[in-house]
N, C-alpha and C positions, 0 to 999 in steps of 0.2 A: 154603426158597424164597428166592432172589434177590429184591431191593428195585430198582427200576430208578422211575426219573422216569417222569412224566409224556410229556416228550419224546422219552424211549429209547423207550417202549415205542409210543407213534405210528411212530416212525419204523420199528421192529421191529430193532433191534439196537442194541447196547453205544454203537460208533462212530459211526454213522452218522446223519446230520445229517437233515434234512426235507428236502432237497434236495439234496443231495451225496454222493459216495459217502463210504465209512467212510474216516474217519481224516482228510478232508482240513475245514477252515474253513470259515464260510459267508462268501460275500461280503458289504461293508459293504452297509446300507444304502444306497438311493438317496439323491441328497442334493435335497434340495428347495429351490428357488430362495428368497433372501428374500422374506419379503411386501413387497410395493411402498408403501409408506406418503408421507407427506409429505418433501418434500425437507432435507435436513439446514439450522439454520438458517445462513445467512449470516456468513464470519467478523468478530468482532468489529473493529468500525474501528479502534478503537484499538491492534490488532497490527500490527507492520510487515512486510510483504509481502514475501518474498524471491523477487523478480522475476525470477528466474534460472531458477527453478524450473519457473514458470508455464509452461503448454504455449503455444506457440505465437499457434495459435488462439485464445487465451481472450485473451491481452496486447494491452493500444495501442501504440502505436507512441510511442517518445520522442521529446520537443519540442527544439527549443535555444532557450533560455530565457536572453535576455539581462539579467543584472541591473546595477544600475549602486549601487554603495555609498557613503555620503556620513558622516561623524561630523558631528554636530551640529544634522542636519536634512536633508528632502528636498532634489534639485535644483530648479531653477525651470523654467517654461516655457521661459525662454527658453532654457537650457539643451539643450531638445531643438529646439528651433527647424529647425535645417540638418540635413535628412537628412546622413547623411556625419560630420557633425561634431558627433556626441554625446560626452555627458562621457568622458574618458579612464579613470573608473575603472572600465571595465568586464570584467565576468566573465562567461563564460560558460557554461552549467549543461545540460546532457542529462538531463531528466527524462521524467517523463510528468505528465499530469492532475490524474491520482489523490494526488500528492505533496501534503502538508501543510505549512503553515507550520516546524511544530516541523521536520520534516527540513530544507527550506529555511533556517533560524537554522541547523542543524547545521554545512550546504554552508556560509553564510555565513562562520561562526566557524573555520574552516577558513582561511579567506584574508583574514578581516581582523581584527589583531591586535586592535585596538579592541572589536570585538564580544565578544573572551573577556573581558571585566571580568565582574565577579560580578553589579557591579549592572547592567550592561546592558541598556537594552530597544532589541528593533528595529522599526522601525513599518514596514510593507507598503504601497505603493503601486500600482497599474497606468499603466502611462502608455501615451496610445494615441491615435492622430489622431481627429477628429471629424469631420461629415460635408468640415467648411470646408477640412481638412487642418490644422489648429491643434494641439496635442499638451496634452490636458488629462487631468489626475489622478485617479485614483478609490479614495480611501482602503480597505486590503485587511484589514489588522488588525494587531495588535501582539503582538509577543510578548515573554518576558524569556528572555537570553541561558543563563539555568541555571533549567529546567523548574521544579526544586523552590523554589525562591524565591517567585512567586504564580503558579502555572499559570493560565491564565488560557480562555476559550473559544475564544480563536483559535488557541491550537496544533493544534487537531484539524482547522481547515477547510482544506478542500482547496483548489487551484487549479481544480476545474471548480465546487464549490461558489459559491466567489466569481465565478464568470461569467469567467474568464481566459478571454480568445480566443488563438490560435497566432496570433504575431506581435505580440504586447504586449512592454513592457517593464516589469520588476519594478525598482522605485526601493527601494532600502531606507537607513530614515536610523536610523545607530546612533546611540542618549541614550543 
């Protein structure tokens, strides 16, 4: 007597499947949708975003982000005084919000040779008119030109963190 499975012998022959004619596969399994659980968490801030990627939809729009750079200290009031006639060492920067100090030292160290010293630090500024139209300061934070020297809390904050409005001006004095 012949030894046949459990399944051969349901199905009543050698080949032939529970649902299929002989000789041929069963089809896969259905596939069953994930369970819907909590949303994945949040990526970590500290990664840098490659903005290029981002869909559409989900991205701000970038700013142009005037900065104006100074060795040895910020400019003064008076300096921004005359619309028109601000300091001449200006740079201009296409960001978004969401940018952090440490990328801003980045852009900065870029264009001004002073900032690449090792001991370098650069302090952050806002400079922005008041109700009177006067053009006053509002200290943003400070960083050092090369991260690993004393990282410090202010490379992680952002420009919408620090309350940046569109149409500020970024004063940065490299020490």
């Amino acid at each position: 007597m012949e030894r046949r499975s459990r399944d051969e012998r349901m199905a009543g022959g050698a080949g032939a499947g529970p649902r299929g004619p002989p000789g041929r596969p069963l089809p896969p399994p259905p596939s069953f949708p994930q369970s819907r659980g909590p949303p994945p968490p949040p990526p970590r801030r500290f990664e840098p975003v490659d903005r290029e990627k981002v869909p559409p939809l989900l991205s701000t729009c970038p700013l142009l982000l005037r900065v104006f750079t100074k060795n040895g200290g910020h400019h003064t009031q008076e300096d921004f005084a005359v619309r028109g006639k601000e300091p001449k060492d200006e740079v201009q920067i296409y960001t978004w919000k969401d940018a952090t100090l440490r990328e801003l030292t980045d852009l900065v160290k870029e264009i001004a040779p002073a900032a690449r010293r090792r001991n370098a630090k650069l302090s952050f500024a806002f400079v922005y008119p008041d109700k009177g139209g006067r053009y006053v300061f509002k200290q943003a934070g400070m960083t050092h030109a090369h991260g690993n020297i004393g990282r410090r809390l202010d490379d992680s904050k952002s420009l919408n963190e620090l309350k940046f409005q569109i149409g500020d001006y970024l004063d940065v004095a490299i020490l």
